[in-house]
C-alpha positions in Angstrom: -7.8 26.6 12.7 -9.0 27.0 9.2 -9.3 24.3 7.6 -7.7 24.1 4.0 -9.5 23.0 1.1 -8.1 19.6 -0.9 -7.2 19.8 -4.0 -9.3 18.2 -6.7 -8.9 15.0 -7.7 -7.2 13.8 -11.2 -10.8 11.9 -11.6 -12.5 14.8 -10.9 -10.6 16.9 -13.3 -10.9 14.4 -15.8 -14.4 14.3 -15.5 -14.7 18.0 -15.7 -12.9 17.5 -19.1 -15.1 15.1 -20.6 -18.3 16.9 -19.2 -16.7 19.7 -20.9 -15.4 18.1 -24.1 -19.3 16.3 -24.4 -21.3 19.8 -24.2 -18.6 21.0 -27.1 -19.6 18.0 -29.5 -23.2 18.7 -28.5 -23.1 22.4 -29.6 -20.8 21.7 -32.3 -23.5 19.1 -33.8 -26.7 21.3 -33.3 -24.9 24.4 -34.8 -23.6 22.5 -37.4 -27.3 20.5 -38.3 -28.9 24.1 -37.8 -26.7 25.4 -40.6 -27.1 22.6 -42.7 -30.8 23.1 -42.3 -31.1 26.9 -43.1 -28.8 26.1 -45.8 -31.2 23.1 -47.3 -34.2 25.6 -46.6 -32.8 28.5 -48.7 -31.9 26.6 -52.0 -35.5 24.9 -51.5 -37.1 27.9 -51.7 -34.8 29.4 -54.9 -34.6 26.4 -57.1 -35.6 23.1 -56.1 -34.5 20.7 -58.7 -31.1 22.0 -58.9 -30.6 22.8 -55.3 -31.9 19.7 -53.5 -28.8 17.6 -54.6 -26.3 20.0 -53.8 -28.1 20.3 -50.0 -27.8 16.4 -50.0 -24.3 16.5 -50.9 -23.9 18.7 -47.9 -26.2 17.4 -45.5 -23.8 14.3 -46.0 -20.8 16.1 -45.6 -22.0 17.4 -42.7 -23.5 13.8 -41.0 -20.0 12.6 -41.9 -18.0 15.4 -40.1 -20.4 14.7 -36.7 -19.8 11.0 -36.7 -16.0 12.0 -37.1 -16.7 14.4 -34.0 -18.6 11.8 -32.1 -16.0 8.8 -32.8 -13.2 11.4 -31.4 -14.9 11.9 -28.4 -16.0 8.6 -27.8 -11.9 7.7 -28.6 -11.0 10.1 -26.0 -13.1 9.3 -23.7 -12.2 5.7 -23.7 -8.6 6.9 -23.2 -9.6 9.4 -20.1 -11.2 6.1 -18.9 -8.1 3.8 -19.1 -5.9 6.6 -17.6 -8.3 6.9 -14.9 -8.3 3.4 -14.1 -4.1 3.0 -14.9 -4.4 6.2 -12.3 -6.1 4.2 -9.8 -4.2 1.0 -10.1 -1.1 3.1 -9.2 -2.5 4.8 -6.3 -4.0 1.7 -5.3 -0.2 -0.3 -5.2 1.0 3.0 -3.5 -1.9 3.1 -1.5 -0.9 -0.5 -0.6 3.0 -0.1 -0.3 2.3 2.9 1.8 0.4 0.5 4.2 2.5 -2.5 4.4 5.8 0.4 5.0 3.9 1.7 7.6 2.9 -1.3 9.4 6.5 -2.2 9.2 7.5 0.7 10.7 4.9 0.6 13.6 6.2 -3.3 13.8 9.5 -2.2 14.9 9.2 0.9 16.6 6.7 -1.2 19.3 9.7 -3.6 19.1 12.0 -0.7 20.2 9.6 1.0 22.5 9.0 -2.9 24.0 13.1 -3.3 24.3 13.7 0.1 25.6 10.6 -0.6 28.6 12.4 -4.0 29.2 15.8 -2.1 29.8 14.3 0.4 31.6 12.5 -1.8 33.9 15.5 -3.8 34.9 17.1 -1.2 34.9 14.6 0.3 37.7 14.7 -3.1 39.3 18.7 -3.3 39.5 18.6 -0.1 40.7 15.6 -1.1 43.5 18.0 -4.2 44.6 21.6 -2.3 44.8 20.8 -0.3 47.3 19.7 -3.5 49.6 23.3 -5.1 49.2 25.1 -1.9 49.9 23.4 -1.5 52.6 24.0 -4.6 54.6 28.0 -4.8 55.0 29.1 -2.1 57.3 31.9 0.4 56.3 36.0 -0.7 56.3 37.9 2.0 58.3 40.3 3.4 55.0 44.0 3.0 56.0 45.2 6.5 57.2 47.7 7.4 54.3 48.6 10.9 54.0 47.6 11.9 50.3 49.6 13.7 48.1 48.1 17.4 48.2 46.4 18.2 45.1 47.8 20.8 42.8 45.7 24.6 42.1 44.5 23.9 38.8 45.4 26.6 36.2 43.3 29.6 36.2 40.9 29.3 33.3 41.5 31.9 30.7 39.4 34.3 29.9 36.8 34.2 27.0 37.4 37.0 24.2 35.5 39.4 24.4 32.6 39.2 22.7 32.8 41.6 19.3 29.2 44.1 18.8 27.5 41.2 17.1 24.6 43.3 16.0 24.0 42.9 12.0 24.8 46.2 9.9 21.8 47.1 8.2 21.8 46.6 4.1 22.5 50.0 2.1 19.4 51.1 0.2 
């Protein structure tokens, strides 16, 4: 038989998430610091005075925005990590409740099985000893009464007779 392939895991879904949601940031950041570097590059090279401050000004807007980005992933993945582990706490206690039903279960279906073998063998050992006493007294000649002869039972009526049961096929 072919054997079926499990379904993944919510940990390992969650983890592809946060692999996922980590590269993102990390893109998101150099692309960002590339920008803000070709940006501080070209008013350098036009006016330096004026531009340098402006470049500044954006360089930390820019800082600002990815420590927003990296204090939202670091959030979320704190919350991916509590869900995991409220996620494992409940499979855990179902795990657990699982098991204890279980054991109950086996518990009293060997107390069954155990009550049914006891019936059965003294059962088997009633039978063994009946035939012993029935064995032993000899037979009682039966009084010689003349029995009342039995009536014919009724003849048994036919069944109907059994209608073409075949199923009509559907119209197209």
């Amino acid at each position: 038989m072919a054997t079926r392939k499990a379904p993944k895991s919510e940990f390992a879904t969650a983890t592809g998430h946060l692999t996922a949601a980590a590269k993102e940031v990390g893109t998101a950041v150099s692309n960002k610091i590339d920008a803000v570097g070709q940006s501080i590059s070209a008013h350098v090279s036009q006016a330096r005075s004026r531009f340098v401050k402006q470049a500044e000004a954006q360089l930390k807007k820019a800082e600002a925005q990815v420590e927003k980005a990296s204090q939202a992933a670091r959030k979320s993945v704190l919350a991916a990590e509590k869900k995991l582990e409220a996620t494992q706490r409940t499979t855990a206690r179902k795990l657990a409740s699982l098991q204890a039903s279980a054991e109950r279960k086996a518990k009293a279906l060997k107390k069954a099985i155990e009550k049914e073998a006891a019936a059965l063998a003294k059962a088997a050992s009633g039978k063994a000893r009946a035939p012993a006493k029935k064995a032993a007294p000899a037979k009682k000649a039966a009084p010689a009464k003349k029995a009342a002869p039995a009536r014919k039972a009724a003849p048994a009526k036919k069944a109907a007779p059994a209608k073409n049961a075949a199923p009509k096929k559907a119209a197209r």
